[in-house]
BALOBA-1460 file (C-alpha; in Angstrom, 3 decimals):
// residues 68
<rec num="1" residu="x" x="-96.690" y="249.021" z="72.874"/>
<rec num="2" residu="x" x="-93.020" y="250.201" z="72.422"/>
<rec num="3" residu="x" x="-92.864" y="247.321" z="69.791"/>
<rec num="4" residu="x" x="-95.208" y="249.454" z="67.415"/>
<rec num="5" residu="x" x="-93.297" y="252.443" z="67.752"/>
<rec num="6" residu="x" x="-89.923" y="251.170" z="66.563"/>
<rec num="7" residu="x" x="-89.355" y="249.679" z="63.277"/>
<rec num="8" residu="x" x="-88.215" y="246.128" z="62.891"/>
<rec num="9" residu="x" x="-84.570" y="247.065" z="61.444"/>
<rec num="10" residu="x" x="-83.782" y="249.401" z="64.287"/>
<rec num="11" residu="x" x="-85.400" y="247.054" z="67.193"/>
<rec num="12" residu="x" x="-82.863" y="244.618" z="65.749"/>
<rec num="13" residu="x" x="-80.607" y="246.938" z="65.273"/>
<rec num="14" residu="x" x="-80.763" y="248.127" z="69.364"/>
<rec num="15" residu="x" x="-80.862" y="243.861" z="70.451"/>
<rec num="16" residu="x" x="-77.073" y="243.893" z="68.599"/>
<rec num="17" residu="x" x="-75.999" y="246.546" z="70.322"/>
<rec num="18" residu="x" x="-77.202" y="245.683" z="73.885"/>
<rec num="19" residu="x" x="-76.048" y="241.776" z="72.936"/>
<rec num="20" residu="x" x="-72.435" y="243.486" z="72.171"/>
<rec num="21" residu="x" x="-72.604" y="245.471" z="75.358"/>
<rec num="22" residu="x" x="-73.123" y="242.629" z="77.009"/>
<rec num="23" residu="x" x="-70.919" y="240.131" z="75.731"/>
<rec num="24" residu="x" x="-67.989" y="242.959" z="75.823"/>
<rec num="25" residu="x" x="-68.972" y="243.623" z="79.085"/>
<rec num="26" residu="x" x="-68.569" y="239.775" z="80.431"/>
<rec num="27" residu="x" x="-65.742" y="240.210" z="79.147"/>
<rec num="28" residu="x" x="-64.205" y="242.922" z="80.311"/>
<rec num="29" residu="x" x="-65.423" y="242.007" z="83.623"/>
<rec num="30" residu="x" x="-63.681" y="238.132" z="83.293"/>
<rec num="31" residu="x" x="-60.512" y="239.853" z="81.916"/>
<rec num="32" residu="x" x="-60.144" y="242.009" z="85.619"/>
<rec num="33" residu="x" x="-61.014" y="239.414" z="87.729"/>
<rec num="34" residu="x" x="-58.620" y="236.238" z="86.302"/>
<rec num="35" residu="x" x="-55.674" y="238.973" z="86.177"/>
<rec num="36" residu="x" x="-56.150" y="241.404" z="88.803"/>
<rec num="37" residu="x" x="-53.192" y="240.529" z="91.319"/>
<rec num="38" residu="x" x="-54.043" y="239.634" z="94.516"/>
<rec num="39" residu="x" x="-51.479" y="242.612" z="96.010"/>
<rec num="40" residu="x" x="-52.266" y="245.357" z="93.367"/>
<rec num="41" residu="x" x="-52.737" y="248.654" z="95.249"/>
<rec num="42" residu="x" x="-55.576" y="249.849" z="93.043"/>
<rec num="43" residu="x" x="-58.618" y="250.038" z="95.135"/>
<rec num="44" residu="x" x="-62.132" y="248.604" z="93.966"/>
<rec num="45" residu="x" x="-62.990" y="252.739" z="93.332"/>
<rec num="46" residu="x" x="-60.013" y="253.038" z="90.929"/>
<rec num="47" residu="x" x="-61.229" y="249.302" z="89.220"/>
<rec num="48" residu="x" x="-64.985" y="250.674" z="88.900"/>
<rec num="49" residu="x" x="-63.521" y="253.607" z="87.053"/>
<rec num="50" residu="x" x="-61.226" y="251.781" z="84.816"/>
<rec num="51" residu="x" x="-64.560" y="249.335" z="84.106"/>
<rec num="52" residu="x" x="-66.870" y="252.469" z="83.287"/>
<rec num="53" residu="x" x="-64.679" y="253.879" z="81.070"/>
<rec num="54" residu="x" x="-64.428" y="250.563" z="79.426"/>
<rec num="55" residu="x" x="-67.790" y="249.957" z="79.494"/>
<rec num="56" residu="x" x="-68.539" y="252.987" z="77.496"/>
<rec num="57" residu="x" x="-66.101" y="252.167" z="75.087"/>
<rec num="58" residu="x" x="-68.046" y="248.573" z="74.079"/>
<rec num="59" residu="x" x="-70.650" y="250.691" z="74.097"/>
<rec num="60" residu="x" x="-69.770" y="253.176" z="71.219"/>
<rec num="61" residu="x" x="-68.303" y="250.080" z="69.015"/>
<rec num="62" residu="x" x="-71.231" y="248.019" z="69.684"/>
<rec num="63" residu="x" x="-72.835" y="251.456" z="68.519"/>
<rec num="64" residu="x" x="-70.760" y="251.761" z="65.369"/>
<rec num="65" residu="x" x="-70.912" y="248.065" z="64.807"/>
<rec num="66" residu="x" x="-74.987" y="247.999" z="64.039"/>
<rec num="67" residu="x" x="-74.049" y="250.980" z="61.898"/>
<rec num="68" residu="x" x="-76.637" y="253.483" z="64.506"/>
């Protein structure tokens, strides 16, 4: 049913865009954990911050990159 309310262009449109999310998320998330050091004094509350604001941010390109 949601199928026939959106039009083909912008359900493809919104796949890219969570696909980019995604991927940028993975990322993100790989990037933290290989360099985080072992001794850092940020807790995991200060990390989950840093990856939210992150996240948003591959959020608006993936956004801008489908051209919504």
């Amino acid at each position: 049913m949601i199928n026939s309310l959106l039009r083909p262009h912008l359900r493809l449109a919104l796949g890219m865009a969570a696909i980019l999310l995604a991927s940028g998320t993975l990322a993100r998330l790989a990037f933290m954990l290989w360099f985080v050091p072992v001794d850092s004094g940020m807790s995991w509350i200060d990390w989950s911050g840093a990856f939210w604001l992150g996240m948003r941010f591959d959020l608006r390109v993936a956004l801008l990159m489908v051209g919504i």
